[in-house]
C-alpha positions as CSV (number, residue, x, y, z in Angstrom):
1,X,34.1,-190.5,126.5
2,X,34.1,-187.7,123.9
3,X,34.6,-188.3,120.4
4,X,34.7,-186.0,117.3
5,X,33.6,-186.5,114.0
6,X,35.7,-185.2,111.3
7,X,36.2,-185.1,107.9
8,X,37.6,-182.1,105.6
9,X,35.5,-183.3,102.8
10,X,31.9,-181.8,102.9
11,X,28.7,-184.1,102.3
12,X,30.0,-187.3,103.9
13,X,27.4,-187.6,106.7
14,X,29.2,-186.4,109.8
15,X,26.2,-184.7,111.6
16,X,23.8,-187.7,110.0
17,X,26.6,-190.0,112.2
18,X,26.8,-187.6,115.3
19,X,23.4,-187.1,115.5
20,X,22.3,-191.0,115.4
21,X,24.9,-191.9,117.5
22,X,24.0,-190.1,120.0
23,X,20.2,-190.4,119.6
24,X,21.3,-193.7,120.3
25,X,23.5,-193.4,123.5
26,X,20.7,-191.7,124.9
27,X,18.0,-194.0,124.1
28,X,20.5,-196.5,126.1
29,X,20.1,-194.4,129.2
30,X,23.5,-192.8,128.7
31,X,24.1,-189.0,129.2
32,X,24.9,-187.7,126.1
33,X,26.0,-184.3,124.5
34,X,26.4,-182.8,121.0
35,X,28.3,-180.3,119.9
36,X,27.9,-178.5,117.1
37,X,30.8,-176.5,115.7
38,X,29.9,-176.2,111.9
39,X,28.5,-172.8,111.7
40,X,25.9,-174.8,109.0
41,X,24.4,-175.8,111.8
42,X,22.9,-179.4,110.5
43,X,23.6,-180.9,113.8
44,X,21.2,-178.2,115.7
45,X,19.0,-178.2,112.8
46,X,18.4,-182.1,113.0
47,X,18.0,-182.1,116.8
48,X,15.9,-179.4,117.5
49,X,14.0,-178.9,114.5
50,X,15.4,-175.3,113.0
51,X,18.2,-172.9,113.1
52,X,19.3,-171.1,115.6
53,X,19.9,-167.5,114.2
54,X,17.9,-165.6,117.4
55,X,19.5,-168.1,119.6
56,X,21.4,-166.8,122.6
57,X,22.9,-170.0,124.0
58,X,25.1,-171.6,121.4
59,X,28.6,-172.5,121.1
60,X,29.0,-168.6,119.3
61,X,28.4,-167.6,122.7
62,X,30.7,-169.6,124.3
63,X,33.3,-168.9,122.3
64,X,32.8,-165.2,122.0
65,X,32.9,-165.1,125.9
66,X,36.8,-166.4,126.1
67,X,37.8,-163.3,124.0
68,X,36.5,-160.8,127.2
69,X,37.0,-160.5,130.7
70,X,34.2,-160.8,132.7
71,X,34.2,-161.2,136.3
72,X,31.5,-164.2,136.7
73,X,32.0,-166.1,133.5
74,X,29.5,-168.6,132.9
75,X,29.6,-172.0,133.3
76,X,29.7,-174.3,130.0
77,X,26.6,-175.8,131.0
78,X,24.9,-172.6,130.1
79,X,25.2,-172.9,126.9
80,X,23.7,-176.2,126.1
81,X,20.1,-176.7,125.7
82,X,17.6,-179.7,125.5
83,X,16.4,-181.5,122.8
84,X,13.1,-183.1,122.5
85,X,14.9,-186.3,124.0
86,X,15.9,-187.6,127.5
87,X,19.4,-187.6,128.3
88,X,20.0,-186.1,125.2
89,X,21.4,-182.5,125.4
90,X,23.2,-179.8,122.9
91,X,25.2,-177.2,122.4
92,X,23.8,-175.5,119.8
93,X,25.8,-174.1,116.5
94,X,25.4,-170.2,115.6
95,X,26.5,-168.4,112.4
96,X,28.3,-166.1,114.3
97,X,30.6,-168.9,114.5
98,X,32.0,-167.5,111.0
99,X,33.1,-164.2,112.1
100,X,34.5,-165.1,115.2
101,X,36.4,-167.7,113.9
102,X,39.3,-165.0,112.7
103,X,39.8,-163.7,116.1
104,X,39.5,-167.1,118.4
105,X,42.3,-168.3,116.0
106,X,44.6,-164.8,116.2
107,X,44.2,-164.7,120.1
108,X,44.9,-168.8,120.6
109,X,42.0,-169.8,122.0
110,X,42.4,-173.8,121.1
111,X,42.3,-175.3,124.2
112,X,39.1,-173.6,125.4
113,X,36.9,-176.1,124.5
114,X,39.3,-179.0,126.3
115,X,38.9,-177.4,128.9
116,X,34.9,-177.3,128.9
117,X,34.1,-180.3,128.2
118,X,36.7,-181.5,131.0
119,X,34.3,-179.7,132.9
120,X,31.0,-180.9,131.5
121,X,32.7,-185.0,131.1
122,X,31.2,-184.7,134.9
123,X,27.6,-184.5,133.9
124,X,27.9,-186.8,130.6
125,X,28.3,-190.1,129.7
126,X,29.0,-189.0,125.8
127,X,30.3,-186.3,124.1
128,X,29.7,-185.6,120.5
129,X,31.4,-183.2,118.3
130,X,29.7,-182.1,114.8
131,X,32.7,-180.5,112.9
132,X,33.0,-177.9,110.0
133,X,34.7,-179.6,106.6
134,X,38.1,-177.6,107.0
135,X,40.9,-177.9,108.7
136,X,40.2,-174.8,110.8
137,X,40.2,-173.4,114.6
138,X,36.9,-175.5,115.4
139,X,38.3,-178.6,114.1
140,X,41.4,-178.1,115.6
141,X,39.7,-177.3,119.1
142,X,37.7,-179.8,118.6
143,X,40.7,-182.5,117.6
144,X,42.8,-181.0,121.0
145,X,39.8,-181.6,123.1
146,X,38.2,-185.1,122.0
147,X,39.5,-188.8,122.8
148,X,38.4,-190.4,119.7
149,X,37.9,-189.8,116.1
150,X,35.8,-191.2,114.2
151,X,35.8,-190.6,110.8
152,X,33.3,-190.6,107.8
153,X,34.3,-192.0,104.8
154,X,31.7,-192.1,101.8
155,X,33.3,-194.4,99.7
156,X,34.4,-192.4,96.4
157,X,37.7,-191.9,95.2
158,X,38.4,-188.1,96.3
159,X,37.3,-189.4,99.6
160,X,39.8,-192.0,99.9
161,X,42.5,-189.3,98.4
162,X,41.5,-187.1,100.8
163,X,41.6,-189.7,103.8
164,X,45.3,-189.9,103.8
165,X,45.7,-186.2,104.7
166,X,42.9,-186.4,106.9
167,X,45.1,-189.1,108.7
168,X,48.1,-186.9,108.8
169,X,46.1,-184.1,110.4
170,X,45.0,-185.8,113.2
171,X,48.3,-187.5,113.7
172,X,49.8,-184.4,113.9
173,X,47.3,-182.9,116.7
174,X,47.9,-185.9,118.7
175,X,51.6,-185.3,118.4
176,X,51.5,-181.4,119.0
177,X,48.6,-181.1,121.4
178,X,46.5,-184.5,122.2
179,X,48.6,-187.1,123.1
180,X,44.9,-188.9,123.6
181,X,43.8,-189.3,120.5
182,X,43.0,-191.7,118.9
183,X,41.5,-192.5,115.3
184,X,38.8,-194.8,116.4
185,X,37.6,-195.8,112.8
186,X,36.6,-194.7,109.4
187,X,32.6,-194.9,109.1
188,X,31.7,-196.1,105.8
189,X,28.6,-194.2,104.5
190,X,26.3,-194.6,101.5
191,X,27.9,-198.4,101.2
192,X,26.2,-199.5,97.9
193,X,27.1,-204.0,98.5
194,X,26.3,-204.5,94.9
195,X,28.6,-202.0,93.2
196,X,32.1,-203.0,92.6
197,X,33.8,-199.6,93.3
198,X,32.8,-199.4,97.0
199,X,34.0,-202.6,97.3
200,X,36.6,-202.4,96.2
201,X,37.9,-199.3,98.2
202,X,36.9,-200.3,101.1
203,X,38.9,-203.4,100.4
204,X,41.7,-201.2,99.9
205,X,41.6,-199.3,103.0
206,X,41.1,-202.5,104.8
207,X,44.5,-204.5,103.3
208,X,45.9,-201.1,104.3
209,X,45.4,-201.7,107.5
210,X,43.2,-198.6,108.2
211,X,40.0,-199.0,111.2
212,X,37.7,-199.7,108.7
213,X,34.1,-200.0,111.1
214,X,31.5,-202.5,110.7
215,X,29.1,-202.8,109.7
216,X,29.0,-200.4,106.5
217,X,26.0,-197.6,106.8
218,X,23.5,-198.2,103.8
219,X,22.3,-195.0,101.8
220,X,18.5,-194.8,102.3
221,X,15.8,-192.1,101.0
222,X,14.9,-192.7,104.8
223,X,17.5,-190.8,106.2
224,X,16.9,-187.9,104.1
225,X,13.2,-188.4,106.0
226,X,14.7,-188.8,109.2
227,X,16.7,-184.8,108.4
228,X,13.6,-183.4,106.9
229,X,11.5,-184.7,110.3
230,X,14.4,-183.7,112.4
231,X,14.3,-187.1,114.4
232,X,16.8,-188.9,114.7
233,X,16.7,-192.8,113.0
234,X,16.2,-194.6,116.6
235,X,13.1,-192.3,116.9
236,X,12.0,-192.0,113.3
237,X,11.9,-196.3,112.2
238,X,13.9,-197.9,115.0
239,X,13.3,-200.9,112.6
240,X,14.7,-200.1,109.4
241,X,17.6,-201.4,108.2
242,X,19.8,-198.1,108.7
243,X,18.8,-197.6,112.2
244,X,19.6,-201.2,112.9
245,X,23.5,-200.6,111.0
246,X,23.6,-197.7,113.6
247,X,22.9,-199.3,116.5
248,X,25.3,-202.4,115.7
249,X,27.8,-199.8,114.7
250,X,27.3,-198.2,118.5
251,X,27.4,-201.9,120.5
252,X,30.7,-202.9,117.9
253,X,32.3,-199.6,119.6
254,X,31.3,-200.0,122.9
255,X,32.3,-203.9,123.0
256,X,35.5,-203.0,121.7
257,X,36.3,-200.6,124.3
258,X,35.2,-197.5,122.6
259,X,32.5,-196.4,123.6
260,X,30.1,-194.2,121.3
C-alpha cells in the first residue's frame, strides 16, 4: 500500500506524520519505505540523523537518471538506504531536487516514480511519501503514483481555506491520471481539546462530511525532542500520549481497510 502525505500549506506536520507512521509500520514487522521528495529534506533528516548534501543515493539521483540514456539504468532499489531501524528503509531527499525540478517537469517525467515504486511495492509492505508544500512536479508524481492520501490538517483557519483546494487538486489527479486515489483522511495535528476554535473546525469539516481521522494528534514539546533526536516517537517514549495517538491512528487505518 503506498500512501502520500500532502498538503500545500507548509508547517502542518507531514514529515512528523510520515515519519511516525512509518516508524510504526516497521516496528509491526511490516516492510516499510519513505520517500522523501521535499528538497528540505525533514523526512531524511529525522530518519537518519542529518542532511544529505554529499549524499549520492537519493531521490535527486533517481530522478536526474530518467532525464539520460544509459544502457544499464539502475534499479530503484539503489537509491534507497537504511535507517537505524529494521524493516525500515528510505529514499533519501537531495537539494538538487530544486534544480532538477524545471527540467523533470519540461520533459514529462510524472509517471516515473509510479512506475518505481510498482517495482519496489514487491519488496515493501508500506510506502510512504514526504511531499514539498506546492503543488509542483514532486507532488504531482507523487499524487499519480500513490493509493492513498492522507492529509494534514493543523486546525487553523487558512488551513481549512486551503483544504478545499487541496481537495480539488487531488480530485483532479485522480480524474486525469490516478484513477486509484483515494483521500484516505485529513490528520488533525496540534489538536488543542480545550480551545474552542479547533473544535469547532474540526466540527465543521466533520458535518461537512470530510474523512476527518481519529483520534486527533496532540501538540507536544516532545515531538520537537523526538526531531531534534532524530527518532522517531515509537523509539523516542513509546509511552507518551502522542506516540500512543499515532499508533491508534495506524490500527484505526489498518482496521478500516487502509492500511498505513
Amino acid at each position: 500500500m503506498r500512501y502520500v502525505v500532502f498538503n500545500q500549506k507548509g508547517g502542518v506536520g507531514k514529515s512528523t506524520i510520515t515519519c511516525n507512521l512509518a516508524a510504526i509500520s516497521a516496528a509491526q514487522g511490516l516492510r516499510t519505505l519513505v520517500v522523501d521528495l521535499d528538497p528540505q529534506g525533514n523526512s531524511t533528516h529525522y530518519l537518519l540523523g542529518g542532511p544529505q548534501e554529499d549524499a549520492v543515493v537519493s531521490a535527486a539521483e533517481f530522478f536526474d537518471q530518467t532525464l539520460k540514456f544509459t544502457a544499464r539504468p539502475k534499479g530503484p532499489d539503489e537509491y534507497v538506504v537504511d535507517t537505524p531501524w529494521p524493516e525500515l528503509r528510505l529514499m533519501p531527499s537531495h537539494p538538487l531536487l530544486d534544480e532538477l525540478h524545471s527540467k523533470l517537469e519540461s520533459r514529462y517525467k510524472i509517471y516515473k516514480l509510479r512506475d518505481a515504486l510498482d517495482e519496489l511495492s514487491e519488496s515493501y509492505d508500506r510506502i510512504y511519501i514526504d511531499t514539498p508544500p506546492a503543488l509542483n512536479f514532486y507532488t504531482r508524481s507523487a499524487l499519480i503514483a500513490a493509493q492513498g492520501c492522507l492529509i494534514p490538517f493543523d486546525c487553523d483557519d487558512f488551513s481549512r481555506r486551503a483544504l478545499y483546494a487541496l481537495l480539488e487538486n487531488v480530485q483532479e489527479i485522480q480524474s486525469d491520471h490516478n484513477e486509484s486515489l483515494a483521500v484516505t483522511g485529513i490528520v488533525v495535528n496540534q489538536f488543542q481539546p480545550r480551545a474552542s476554535l479547533p473544535q469547532r473546525l474540526v466540527q465543521e469539516l466533520i458535518d461537512e462530511g470530510l474523512p476527518v481521522l481519529q483520534p486527533y494528534l496532540s501538540g507536544s514539546v516532545k515531538i520537537r525532542e523526538s526531531h531534534q533526536q532524530a527518532k522517531p516517537m515509537v523509539h523516542l517514549d513509546p509511552r507518551h500520549k502522542v506516540t500512543q495517538e499515532l499508533i491508534a491512528l495506524h490500527a484505526a487505518l489498518s482496521s478500516a481497510g487502509n492500511v498505513a
